[in-house]
TORTORZA-834101 format. One line per 3 residues: number of its first residue (from 1); their letters; for each residue x, y, z of N, C-alpha, C. Coordinates in Angstrom, 3 decimals. Layout:
<pts>
NUM	a	X:Y:Z:X:Y:Z:X:Y:Z | ...
</pts>
This chain:
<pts>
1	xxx	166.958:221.205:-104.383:166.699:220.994:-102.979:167.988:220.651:-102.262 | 168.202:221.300:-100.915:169.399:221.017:-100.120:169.047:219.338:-99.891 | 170.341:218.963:-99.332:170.213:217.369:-98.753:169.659:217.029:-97.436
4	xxx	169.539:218.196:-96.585:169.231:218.585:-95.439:167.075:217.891:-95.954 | 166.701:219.240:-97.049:165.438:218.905:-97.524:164.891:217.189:-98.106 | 165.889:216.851:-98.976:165.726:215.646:-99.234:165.913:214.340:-98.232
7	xxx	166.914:214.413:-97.377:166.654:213.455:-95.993:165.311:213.827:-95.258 | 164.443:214.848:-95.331:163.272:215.260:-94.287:162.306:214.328:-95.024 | 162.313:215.012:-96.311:160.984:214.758:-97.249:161.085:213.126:-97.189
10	xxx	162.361:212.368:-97.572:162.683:210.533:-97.207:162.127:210.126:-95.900 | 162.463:210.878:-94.840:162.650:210.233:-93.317:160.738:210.405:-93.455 | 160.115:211.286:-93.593:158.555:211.725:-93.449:157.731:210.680:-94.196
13	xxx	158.524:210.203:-95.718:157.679:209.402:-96.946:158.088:208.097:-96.027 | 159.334:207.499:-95.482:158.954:206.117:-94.527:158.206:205.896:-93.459 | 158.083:207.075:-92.651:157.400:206.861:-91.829:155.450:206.968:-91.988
16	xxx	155.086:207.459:-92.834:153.999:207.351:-93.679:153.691:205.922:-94.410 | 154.581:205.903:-94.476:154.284:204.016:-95.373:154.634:202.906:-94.439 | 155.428:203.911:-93.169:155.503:202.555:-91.719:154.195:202.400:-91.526
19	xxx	153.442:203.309:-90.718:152.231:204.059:-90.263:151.163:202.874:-91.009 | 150.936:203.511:-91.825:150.172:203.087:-93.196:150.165:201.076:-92.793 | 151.381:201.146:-92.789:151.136:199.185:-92.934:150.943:198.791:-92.184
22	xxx	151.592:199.455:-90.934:151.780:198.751:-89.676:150.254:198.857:-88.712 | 149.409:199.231:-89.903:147.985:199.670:-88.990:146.814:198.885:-89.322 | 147.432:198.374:-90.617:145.993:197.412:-91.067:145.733:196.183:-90.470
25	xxx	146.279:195.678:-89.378:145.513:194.512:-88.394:144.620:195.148:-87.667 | 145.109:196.156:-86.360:144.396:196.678:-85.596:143.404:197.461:-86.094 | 143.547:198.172:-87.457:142.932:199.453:-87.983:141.704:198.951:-87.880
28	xxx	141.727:197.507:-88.401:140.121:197.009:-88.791:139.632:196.394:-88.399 | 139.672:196.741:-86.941:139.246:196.367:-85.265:138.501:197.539:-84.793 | 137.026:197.528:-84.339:136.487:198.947:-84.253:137.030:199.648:-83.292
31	xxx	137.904:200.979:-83.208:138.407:201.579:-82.164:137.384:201.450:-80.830 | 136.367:201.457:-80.627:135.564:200.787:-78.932:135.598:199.699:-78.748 | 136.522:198.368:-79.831:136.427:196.897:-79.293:137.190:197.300:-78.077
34	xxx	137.005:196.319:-77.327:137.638:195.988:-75.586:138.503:194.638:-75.980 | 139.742:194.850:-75.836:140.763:193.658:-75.713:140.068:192.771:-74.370 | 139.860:191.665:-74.280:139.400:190.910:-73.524:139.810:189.762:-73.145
37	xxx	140.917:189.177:-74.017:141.463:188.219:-73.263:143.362:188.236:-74.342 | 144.158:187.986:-73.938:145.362:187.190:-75.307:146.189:186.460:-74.203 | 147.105:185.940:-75.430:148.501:184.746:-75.155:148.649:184.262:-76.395
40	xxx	149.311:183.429:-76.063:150.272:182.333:-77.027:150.381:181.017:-76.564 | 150.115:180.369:-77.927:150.187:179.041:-77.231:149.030:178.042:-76.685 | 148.956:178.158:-76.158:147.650:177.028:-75.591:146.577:177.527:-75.707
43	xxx	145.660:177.080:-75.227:144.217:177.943:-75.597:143.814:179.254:-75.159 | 143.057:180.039:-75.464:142.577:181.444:-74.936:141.467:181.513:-75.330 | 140.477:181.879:-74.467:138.845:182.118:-74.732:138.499:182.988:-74.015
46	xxx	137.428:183.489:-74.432:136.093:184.441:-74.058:134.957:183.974:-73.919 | 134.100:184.371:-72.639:132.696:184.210:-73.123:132.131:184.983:-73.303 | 130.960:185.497:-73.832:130.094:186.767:-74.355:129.095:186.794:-73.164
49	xxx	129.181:187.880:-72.599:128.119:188.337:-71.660:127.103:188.914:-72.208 | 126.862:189.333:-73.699:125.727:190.059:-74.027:125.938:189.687:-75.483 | 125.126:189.655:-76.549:125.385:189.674:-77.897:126.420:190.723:-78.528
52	xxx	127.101:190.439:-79.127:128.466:191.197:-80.144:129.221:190.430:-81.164 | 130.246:191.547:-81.348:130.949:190.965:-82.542:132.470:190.651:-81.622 | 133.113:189.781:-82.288:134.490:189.256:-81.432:135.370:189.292:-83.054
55	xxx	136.641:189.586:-82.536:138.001:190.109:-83.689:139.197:189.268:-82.753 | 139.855:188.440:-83.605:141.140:187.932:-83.177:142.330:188.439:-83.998 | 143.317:189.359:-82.941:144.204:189.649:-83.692:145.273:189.202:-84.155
58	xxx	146.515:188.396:-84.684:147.754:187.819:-84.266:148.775:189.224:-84.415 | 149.190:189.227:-83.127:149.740:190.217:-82.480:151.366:190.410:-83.473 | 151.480:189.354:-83.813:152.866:189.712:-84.451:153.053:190.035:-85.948
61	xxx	151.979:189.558:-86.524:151.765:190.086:-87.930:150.741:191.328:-87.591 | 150.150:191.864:-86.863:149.455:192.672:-86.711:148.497:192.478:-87.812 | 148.254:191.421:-87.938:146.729:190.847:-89.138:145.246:190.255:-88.448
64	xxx	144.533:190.612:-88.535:143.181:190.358:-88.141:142.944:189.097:-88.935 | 142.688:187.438:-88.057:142.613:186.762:-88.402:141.115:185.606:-88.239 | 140.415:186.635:-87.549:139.053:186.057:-87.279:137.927:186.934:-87.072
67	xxx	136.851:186.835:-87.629:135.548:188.115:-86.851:134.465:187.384:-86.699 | 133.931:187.735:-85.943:132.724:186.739:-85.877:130.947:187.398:-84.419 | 130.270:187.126:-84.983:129.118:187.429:-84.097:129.395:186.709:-83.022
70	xxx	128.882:186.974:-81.482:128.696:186.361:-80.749:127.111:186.783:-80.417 | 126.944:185.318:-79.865:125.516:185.597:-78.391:125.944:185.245:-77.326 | 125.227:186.093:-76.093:125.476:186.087:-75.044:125.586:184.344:-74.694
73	xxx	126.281:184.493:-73.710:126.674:182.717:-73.725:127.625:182.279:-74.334 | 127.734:182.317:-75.493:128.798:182.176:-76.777:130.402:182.375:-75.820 | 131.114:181.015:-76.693:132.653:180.973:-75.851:133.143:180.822:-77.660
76	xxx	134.027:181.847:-77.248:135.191:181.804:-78.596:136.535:181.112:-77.752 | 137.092:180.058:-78.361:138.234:179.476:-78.114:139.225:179.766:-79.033 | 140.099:180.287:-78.979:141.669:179.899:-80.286:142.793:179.106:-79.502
79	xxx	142.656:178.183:-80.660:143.966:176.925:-80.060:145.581:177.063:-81.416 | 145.694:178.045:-80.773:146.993:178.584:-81.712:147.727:177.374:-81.951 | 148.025:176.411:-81.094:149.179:175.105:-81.681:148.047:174.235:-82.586
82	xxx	146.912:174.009:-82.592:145.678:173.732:-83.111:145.706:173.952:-84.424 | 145.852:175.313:-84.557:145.469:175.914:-86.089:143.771:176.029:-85.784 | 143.159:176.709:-84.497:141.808:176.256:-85.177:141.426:177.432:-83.576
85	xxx	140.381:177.659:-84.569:138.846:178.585:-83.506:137.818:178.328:-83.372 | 137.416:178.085:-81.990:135.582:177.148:-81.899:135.005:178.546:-81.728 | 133.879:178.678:-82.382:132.817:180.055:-81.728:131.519:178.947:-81.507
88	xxx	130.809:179.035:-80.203:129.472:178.701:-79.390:129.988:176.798:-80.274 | 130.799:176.294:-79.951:130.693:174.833:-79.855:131.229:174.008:-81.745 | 131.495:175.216:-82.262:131.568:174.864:-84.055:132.638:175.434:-84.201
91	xxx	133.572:174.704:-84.866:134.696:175.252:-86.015:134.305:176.187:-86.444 | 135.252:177.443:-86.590:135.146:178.860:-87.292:136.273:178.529:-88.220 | 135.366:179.205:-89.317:136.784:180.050:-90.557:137.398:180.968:-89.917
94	xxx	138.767:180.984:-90.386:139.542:181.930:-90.294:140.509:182.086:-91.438 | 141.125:183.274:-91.733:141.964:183.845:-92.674:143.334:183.233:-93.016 | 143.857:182.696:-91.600:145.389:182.390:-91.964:145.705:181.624:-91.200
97	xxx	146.747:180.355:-90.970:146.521:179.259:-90.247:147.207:180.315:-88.734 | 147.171:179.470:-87.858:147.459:180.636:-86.375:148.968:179.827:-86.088 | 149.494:180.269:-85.612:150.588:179.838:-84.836:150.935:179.339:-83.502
100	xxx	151.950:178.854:-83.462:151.484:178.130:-81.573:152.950:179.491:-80.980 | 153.201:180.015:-82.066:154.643:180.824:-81.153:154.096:182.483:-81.226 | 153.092:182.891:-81.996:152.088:183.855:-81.842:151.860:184.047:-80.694
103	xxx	151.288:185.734:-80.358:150.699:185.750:-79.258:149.273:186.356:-80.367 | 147.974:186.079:-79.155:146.548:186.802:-80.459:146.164:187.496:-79.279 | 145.557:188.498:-79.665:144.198:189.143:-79.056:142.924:188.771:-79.158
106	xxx	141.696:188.579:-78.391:140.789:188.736:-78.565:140.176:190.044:-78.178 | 139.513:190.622:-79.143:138.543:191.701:-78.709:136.998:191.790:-79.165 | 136.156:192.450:-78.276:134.763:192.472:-78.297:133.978:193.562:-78.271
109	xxx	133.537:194.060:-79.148:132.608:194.941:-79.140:130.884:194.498:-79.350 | 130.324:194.958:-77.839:128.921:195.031:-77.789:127.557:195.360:-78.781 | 126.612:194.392:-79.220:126.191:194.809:-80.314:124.950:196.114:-79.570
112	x	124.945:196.844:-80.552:124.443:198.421:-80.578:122.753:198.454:-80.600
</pts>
């Protein structure tokens, strides 16, 4: 193979394994969630206008760090300097402690 071929076939195999990594926060966020609220730092919430599911992203690891049902009514809070997420008035689990220098997403998709 020319070197011309072997720089293509390299430059194509990184960008495939960029692709690839750089997708698994958002990936496993349903493409119709609705971004609905983000920041960094102090608190950020939602309230649920109808029953669904809610996804918090941290925007800089691009890692999905919360999912959770909502009911209408239902307020999701994330207190990134906190380390902590209220869903409808209760401590939520989450995956990884949050950061206060993070920015997160919240997104919501309507239940079906």
């Amino acid at each position: 193979m020319s070197f011309t071929r072997h720089w293509l076939l390299f430059a194509a195999s990184a960008l495939l394994i960029g692709v690839s990594f750089g997708c698994q926060g958002r990936s496993t966020i349903p493409s119709d969630a609705a971004m609905v609220n983000s920041g960094s730092g102090g608190p950020i919430s939602y309230t649920a206008d109808r029953d669904g599911d809610a996804y918090v992203l941290d925007s800089n690891s691009n890692e999905k760090v919360f999912e959770g049902q909502m009911h209408r009514g239902d307020q999701l809070v994330v207190e990134p300097g906190r380390d902590r997420i209220v869903l409808g008035g209760n401590s939520a689990d989450h995956k990884v402690s949050l950061r206060g220098d993070h920015n997160y997403k919240i997104y919501f998709t309507p239940a079906r």
